[in-house]
MINULO-658404 format. One record per residue (C-alpha): chain; x, y, z. Coordinates in steps of 0.001 Angstrom, whole numbers, padded with zeros to 6 digits. Layout:
BEGIN
+---+---------+---------+---------+
: c :       u :       v :       w :
+---+---------+---------+---------+
: A :       X :       Y :       Z :
...
+---+---------+---------+---------+
// end
This chain:
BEGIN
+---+---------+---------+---------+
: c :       u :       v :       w :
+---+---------+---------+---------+
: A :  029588 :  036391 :  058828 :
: A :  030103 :  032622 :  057509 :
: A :  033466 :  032609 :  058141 :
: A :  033415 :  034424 :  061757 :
: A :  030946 :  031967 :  062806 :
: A :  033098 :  029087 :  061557 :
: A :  036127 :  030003 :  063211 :
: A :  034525 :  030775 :  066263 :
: A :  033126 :  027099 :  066429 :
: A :  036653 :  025437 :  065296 :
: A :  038328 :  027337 :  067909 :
: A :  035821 :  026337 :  070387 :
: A :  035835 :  023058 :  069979 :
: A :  039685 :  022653 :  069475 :
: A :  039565 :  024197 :  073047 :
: A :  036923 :  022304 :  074701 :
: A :  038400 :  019152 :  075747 :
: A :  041927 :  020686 :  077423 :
: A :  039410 :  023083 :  079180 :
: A :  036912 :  020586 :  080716 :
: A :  039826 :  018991 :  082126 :
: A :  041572 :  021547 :  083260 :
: A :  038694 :  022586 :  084864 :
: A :  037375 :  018890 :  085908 :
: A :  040656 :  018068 :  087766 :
: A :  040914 :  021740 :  089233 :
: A :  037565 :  021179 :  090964 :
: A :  038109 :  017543 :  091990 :
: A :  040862 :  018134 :  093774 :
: A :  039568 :  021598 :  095427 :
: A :  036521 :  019305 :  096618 :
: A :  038619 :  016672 :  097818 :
: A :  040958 :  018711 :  099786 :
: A :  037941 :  020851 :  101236 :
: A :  036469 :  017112 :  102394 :
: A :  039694 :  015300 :  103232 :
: A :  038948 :  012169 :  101454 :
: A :  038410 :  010230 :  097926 :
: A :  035308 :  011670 :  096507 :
: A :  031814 :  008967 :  095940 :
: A :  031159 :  008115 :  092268 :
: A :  027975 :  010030 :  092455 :
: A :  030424 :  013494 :  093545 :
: A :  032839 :  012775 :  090178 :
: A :  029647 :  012589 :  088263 :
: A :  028456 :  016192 :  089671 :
: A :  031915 :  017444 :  088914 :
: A :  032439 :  016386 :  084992 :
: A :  029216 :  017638 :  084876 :
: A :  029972 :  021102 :  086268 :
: A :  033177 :  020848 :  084432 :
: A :  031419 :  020559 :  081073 :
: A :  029169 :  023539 :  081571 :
: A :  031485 :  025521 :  082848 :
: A :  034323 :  024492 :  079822 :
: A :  031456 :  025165 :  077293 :
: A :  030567 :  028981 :  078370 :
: A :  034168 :  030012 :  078937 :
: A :  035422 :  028492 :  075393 :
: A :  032482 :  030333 :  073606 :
: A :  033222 :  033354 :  075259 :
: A :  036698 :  033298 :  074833 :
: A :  036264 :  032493 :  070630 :
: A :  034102 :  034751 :  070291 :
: A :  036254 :  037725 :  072010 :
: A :  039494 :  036300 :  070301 :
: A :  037539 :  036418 :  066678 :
: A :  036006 :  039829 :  067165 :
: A :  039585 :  041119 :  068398 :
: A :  041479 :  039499 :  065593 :
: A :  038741 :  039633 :  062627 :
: A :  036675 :  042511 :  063576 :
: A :  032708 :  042482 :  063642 :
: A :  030968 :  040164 :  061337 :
: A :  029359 :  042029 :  058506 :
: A :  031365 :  044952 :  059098 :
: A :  032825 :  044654 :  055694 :
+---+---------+---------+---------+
// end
């Protein structure tokens, strides 16, 4: 169980930064072509925001799949 849970968090946060801005500059630009101009400081703010919640759920998710599907289920033995 110690070491699923540990290799679940290193590959989560080895993955959390190329995420986030993957998904930061995704939804910048997607917001910026739906208004047709440079987005206000307040707007960017909103977005990293966004970006960071978003990056956070689908790199948990995703470790926790790839761990289960390459380790198997903690405590199975």
């Amino acid at each position: 169980m110690l070491y699923f849970s540990l290799t679940t968090a290193l590959l989560a946060l080895l993955l959390l930064l190329p995420t986030w801005r993957i998904v930061y500059v995704l939804s910048v630009r997607r917001l910026q072509r739906k208004t047709g101009q440079k987005l206000p400081e307040a707007a960017v703010r909103g977005q990293k925001n966004r970006a960071w919640f978003l990056a956070i759920i689908l790199v948990t998710l995703f470790s926790l799949l790839f761990n289960y599907n390459l380790i198997g289920i903690p405590g199975d033995g």
